[in-house]
N, CA, C and O atoms as CSV, one atom per row, in Angstrom:
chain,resi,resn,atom,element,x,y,z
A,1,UNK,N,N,54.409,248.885,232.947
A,1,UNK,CA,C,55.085,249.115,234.208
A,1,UNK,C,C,54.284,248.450,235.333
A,1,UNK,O,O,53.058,248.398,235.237
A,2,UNK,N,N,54.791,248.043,236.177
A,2,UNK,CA,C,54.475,246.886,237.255
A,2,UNK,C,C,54.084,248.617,238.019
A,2,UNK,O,O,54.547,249.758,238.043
A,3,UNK,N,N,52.906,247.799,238.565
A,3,UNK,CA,C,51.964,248.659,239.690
A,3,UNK,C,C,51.690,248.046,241.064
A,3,UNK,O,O,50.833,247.163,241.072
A,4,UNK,N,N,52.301,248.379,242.292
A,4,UNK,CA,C,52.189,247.193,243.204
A,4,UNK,C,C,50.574,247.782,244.075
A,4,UNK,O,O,49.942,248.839,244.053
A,5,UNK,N,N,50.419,246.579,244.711
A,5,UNK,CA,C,48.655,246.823,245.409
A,5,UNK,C,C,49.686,246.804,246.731
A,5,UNK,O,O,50.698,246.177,247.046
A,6,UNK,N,N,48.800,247.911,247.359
A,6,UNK,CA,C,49.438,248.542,248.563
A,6,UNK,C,C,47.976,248.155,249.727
A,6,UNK,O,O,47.913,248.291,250.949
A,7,UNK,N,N,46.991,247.669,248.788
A,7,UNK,CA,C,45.628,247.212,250.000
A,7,UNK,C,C,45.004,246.479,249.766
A,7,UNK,O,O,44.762,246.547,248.561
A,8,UNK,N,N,44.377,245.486,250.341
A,8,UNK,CA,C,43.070,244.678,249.750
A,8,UNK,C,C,42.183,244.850,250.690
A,8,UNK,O,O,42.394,245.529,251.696
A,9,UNK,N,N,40.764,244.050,250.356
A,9,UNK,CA,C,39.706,244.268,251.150
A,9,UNK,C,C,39.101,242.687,250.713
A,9,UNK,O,O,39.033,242.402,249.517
A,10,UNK,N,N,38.761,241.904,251.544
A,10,UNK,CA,C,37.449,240.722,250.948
A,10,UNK,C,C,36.429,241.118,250.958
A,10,UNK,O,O,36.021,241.613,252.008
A,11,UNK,N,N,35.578,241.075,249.799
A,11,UNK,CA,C,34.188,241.415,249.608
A,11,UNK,C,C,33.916,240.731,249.780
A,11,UNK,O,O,34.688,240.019,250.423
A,12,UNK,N,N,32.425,240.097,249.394
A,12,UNK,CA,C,31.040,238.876,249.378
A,12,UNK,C,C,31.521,238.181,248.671
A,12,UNK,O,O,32.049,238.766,247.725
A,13,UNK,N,N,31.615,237.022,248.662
A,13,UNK,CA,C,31.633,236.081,247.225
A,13,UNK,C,C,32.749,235.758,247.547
A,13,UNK,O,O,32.970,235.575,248.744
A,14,UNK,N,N,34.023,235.551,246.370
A,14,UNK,CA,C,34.964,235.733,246.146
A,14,UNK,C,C,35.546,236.722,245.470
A,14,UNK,O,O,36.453,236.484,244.672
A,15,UNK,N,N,35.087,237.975,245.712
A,15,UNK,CA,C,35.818,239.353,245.383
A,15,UNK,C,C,36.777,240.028,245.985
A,15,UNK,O,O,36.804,239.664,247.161
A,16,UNK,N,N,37.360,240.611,245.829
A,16,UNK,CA,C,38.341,241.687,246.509
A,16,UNK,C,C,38.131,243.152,246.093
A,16,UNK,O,O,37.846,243.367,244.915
A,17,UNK,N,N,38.245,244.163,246.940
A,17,UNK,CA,C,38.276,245.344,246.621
A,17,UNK,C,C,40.070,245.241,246.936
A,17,UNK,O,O,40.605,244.566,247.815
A,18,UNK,N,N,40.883,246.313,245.712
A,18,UNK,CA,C,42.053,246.292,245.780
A,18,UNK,C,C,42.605,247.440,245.386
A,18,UNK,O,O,42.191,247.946,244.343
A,19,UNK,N,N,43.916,248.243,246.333
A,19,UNK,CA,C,44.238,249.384,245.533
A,19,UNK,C,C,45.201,249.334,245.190
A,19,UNK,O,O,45.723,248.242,245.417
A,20,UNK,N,N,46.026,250.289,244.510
A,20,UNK,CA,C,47.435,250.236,243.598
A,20,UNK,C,C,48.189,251.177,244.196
A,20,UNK,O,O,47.699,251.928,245.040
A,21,UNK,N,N,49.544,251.247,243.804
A,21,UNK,CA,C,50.190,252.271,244.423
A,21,UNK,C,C,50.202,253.814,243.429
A,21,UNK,O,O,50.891,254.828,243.537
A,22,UNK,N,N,49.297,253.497,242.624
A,22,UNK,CA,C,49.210,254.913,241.888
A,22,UNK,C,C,47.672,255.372,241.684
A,22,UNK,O,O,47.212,256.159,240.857
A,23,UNK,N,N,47.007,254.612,242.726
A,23,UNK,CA,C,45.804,255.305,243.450
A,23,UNK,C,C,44.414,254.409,242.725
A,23,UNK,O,O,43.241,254.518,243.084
A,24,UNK,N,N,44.863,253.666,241.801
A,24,UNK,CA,C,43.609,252.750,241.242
A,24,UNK,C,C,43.481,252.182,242.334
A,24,UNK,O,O,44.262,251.604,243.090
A,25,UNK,N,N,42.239,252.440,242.347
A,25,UNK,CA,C,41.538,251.224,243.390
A,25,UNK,C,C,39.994,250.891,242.559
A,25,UNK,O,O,39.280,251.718,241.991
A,26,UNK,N,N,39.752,249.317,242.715
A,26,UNK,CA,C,38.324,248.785,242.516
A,26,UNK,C,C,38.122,246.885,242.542
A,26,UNK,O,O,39.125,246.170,242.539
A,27,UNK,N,N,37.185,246.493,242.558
A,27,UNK,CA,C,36.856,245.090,242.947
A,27,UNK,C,C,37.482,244.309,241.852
A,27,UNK,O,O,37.807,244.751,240.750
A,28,UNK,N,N,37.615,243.059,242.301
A,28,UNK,CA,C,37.602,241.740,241.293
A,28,UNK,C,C,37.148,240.720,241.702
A,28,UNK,O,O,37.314,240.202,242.807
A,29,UNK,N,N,36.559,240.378,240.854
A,29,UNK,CA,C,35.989,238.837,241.472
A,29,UNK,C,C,37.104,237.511,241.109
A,29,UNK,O,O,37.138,236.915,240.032
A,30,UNK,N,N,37.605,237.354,241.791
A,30,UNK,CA,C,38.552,236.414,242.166
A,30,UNK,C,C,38.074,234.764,241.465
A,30,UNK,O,O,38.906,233.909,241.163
A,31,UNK,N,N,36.653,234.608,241.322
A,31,UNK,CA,C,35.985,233.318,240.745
A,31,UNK,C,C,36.232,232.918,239.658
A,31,UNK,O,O,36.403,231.771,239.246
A,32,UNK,N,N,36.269,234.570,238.809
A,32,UNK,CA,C,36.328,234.329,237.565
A,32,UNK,C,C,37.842,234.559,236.589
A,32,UNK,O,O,38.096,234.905,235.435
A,33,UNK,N,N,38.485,234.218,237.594
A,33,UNK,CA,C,40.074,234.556,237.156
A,33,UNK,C,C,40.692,233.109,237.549
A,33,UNK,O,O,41.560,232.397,237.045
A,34,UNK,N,N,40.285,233.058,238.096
A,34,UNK,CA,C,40.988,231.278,238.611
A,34,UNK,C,C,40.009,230.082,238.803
A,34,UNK,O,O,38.953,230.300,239.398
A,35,UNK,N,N,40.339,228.603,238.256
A,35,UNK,CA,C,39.774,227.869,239.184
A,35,UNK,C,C,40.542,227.596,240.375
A,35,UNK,O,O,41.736,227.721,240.646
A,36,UNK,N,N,39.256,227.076,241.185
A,36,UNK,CA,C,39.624,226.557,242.676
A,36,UNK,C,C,40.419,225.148,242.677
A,36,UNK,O,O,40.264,224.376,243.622
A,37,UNK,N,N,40.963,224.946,241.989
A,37,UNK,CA,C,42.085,223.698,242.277
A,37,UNK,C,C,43.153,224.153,242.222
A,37,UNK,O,O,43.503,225.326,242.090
A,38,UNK,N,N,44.064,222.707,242.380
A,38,UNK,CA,C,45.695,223.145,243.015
A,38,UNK,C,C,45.226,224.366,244.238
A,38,UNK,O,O,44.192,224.731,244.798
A,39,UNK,N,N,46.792,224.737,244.238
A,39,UNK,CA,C,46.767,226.067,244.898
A,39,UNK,C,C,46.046,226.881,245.367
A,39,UNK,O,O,46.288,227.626,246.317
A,40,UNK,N,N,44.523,226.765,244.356
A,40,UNK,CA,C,43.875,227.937,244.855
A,40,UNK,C,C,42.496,226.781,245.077
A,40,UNK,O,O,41.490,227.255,244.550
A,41,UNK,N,N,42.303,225.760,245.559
A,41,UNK,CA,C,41.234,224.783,246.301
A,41,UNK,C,C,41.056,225.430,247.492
A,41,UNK,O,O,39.913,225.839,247.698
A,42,UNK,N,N,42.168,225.700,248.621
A,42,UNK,CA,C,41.972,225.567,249.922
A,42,UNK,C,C,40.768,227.259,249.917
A,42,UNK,O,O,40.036,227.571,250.856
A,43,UNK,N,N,40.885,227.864,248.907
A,43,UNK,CA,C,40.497,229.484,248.734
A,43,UNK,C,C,38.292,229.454,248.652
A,43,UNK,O,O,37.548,230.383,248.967
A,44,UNK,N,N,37.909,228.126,248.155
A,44,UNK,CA,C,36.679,228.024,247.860
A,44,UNK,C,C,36.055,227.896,249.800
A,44,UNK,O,O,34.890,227.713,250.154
A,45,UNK,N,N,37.231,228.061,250.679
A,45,UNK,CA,C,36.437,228.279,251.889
A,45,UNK,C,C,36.324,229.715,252.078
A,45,UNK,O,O,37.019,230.391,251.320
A,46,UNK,N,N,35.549,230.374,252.981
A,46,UNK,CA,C,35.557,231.707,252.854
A,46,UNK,C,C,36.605,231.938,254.041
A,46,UNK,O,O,37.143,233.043,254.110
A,47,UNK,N,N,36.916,230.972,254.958
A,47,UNK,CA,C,37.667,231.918,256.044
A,47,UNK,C,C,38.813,231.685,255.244
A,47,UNK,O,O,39.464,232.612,255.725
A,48,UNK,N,N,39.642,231.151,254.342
A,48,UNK,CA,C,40.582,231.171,253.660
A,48,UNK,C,C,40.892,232.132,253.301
A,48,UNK,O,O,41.753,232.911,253.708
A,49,UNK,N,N,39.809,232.192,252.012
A,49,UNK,CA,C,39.641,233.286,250.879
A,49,UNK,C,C,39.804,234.283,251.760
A,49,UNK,O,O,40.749,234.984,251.398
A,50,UNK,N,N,39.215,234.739,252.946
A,50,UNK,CA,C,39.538,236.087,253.365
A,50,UNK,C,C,40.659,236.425,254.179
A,50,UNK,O,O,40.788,237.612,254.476
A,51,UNK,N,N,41.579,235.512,254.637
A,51,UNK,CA,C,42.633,235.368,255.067
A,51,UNK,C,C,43.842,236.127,254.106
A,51,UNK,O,O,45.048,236.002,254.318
A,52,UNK,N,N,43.334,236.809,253.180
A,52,UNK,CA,C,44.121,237.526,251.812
A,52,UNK,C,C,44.549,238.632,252.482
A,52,UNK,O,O,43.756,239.320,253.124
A,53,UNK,N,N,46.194,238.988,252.376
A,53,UNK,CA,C,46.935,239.510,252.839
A,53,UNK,C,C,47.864,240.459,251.723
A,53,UNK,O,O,48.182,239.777,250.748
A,54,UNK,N,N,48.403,241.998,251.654
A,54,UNK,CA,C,49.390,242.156,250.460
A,54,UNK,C,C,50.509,241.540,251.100
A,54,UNK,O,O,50.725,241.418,252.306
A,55,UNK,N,N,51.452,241.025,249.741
A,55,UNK,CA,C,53.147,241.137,250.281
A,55,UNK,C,C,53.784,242.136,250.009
A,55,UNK,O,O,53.981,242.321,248.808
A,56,UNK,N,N,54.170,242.833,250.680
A,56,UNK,CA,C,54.676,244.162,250.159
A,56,UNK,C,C,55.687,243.941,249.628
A,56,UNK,O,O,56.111,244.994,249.152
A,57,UNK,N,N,56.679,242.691,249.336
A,57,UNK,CA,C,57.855,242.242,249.189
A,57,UNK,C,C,57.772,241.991,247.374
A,57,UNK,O,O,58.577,242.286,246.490
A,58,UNK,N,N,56.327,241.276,247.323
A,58,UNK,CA,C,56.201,240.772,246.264
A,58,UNK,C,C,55.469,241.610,245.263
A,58,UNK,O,O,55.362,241.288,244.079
A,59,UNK,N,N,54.807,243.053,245.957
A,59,UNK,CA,C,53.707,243.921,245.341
A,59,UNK,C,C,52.420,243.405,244.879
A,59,UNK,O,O,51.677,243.907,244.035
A,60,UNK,N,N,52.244,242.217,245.620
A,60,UNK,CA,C,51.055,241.612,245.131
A,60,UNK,C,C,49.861,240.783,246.399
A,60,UNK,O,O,50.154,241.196,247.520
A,61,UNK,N,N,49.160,240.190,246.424
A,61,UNK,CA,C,48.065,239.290,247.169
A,61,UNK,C,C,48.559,238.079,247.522
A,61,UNK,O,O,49.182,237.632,246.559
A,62,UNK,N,N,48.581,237.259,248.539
A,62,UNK,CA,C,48.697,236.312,248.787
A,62,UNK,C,C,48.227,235.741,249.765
A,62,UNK,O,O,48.033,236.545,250.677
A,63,UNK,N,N,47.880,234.470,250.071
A,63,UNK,CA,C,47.115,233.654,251.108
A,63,UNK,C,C,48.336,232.576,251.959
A,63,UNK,O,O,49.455,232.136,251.691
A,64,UNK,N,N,47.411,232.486,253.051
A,64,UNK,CA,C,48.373,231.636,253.991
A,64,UNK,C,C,49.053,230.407,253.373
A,64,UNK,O,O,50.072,229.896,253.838
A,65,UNK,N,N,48.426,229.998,252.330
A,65,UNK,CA,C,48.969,228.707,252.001
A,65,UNK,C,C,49.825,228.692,250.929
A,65,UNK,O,O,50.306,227.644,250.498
A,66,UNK,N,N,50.163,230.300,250.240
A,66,UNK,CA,C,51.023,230.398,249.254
A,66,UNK,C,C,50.839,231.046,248.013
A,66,UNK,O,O,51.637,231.518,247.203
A,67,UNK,N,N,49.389,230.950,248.051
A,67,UNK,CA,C,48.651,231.291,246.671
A,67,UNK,C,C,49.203,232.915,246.390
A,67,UNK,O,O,49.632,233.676,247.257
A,68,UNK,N,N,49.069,233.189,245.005
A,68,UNK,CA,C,49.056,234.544,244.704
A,68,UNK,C,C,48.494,235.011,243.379
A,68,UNK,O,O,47.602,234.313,242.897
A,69,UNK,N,N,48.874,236.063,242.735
A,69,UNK,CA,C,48.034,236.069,241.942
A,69,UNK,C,C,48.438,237.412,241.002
A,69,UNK,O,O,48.120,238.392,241.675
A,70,UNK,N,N,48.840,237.719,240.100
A,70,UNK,CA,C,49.864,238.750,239.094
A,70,UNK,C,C,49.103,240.088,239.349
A,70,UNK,O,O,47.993,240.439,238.950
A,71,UNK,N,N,49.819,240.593,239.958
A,71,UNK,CA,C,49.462,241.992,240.110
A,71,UNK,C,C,49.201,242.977,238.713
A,71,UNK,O,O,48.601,244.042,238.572
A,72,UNK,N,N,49.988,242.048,237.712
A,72,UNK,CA,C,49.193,242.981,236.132
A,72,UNK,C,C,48.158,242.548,235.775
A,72,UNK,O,O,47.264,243.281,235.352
A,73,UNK,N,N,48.041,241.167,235.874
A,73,UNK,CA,C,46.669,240.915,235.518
A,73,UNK,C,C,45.773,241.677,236.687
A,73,UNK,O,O,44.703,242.124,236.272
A,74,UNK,N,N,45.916,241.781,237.380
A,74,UNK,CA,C,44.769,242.354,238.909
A,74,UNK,C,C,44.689,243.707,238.382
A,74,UNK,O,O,43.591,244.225,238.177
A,75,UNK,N,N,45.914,244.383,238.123
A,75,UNK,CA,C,45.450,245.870,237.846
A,75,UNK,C,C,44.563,245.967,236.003
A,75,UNK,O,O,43.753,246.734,235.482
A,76,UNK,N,N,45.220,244.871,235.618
A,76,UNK,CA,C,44.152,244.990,234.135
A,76,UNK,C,C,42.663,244.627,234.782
A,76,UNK,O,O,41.633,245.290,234.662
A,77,UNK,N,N,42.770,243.917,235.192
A,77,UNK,CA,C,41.598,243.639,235.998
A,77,UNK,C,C,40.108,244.825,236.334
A,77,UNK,O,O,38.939,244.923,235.962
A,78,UNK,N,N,41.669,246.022,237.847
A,78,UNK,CA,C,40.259,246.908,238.265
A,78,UNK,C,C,40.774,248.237,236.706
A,78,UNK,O,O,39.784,248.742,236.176
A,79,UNK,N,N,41.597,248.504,236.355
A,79,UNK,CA,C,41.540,249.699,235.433
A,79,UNK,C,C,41.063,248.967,233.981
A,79,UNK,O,O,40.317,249.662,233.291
A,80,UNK,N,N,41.324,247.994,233.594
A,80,UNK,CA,C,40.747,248.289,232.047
A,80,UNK,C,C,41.990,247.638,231.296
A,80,UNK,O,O,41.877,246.555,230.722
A,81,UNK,N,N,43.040,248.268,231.327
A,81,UNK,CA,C,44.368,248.514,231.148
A,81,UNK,C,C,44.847,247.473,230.475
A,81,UNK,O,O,45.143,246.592,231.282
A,82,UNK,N,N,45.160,247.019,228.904
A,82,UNK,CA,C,45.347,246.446,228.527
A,82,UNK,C,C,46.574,245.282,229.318
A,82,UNK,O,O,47.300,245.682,230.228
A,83,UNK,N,N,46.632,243.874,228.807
A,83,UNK,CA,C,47.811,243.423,229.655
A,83,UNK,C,C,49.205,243.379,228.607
A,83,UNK,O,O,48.966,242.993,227.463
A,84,UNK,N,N,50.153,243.624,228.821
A,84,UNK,CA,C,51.223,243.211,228.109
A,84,UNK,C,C,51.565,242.384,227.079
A,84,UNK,O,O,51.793,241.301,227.618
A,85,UNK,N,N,51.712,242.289,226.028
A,85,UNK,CA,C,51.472,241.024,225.194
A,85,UNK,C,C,53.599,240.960,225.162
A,85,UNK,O,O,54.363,241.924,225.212
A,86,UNK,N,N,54.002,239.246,225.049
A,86,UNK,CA,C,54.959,238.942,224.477
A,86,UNK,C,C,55.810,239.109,223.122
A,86,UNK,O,O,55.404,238.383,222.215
A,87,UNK,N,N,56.822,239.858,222.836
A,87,UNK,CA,C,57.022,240.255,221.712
A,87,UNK,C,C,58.115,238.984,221.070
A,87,UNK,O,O,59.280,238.808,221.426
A,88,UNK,N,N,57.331,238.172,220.010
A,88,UNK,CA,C,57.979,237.354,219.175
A,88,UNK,C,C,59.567,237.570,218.136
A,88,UNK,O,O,60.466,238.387,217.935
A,89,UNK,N,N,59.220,236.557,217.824
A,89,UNK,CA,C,60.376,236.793,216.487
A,89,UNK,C,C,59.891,237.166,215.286
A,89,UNK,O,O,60.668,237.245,214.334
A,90,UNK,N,N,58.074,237.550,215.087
A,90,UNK,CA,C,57.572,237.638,213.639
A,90,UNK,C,C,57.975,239.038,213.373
A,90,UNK,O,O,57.667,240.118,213.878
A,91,UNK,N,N,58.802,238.652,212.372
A,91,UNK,CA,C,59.032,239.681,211.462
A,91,UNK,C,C,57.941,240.306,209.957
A,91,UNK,O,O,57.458,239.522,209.139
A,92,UNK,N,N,57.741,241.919,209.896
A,92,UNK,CA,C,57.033,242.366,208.893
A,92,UNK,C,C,57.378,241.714,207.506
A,92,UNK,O,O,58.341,241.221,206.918
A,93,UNK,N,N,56.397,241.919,207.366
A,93,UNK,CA,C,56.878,241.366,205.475
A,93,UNK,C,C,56.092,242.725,204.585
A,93,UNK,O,O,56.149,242.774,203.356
C-alpha cells in the first residue's frame, strides 16, 4: 500500500529526514539511491538539493527542476519494509 510523505527536512550531505502519513518518520541519504546525472545533476548543488519540497498531489518529494523520487522505495528506505516485487507468469511445477 502506497504511503504518502506528508514532510521532509534537508539534512547535511545529501540526506533527508522524511515522514509518512502513517507516522514513519526517519533519514535517507539521497547519495546512495541515485546518481547525480540526468535529472538528478542539477541536485549535487546543495542550494538545489535543499530546495526539496512534498507534492502533496503526487505523495511524494520533488525539486524545482522536476526531479522526484518513489515514495515506496523512500518508505522502504526509512522503515525497513520490504519493496514490492512484480508478479510474473512463472508458474509452480
Amino acid at each position: 500500500m502506497l504511503k504518502d510523505i506528508i514532510a521532509v527536512q534537508p539534512l547535511d550531505g545529501h540526506r533527508l529526514r522524511l515522514r509518512f502519513e502513517d507516522g514513519a518518520e526517519g533519514a535517507v541519504d539521497v547519495a546512495s539511491m541515485v546518481d547525480f546525472t540526468g535529472v538528478f545533476a542539477p541536485l549535487r548543488d546543495p542550494d538545489v538539493f535543499t530546495a526539496v519540497r512534498v507534492d502533496a498531489d503526487l505523495g511524494t518529494i520533488v525539486w524545482p527542476n522536476g526531479a522526484d523520487l518513489d515514495p515506496v522505495v523512500l518508505y522502504a528506505a526509512v522503515t525497513g519494509a520490504p519493496l514490492p516485487t512484480a508478479r510474473g507468469n512463472a508458474h509452480a511445477r
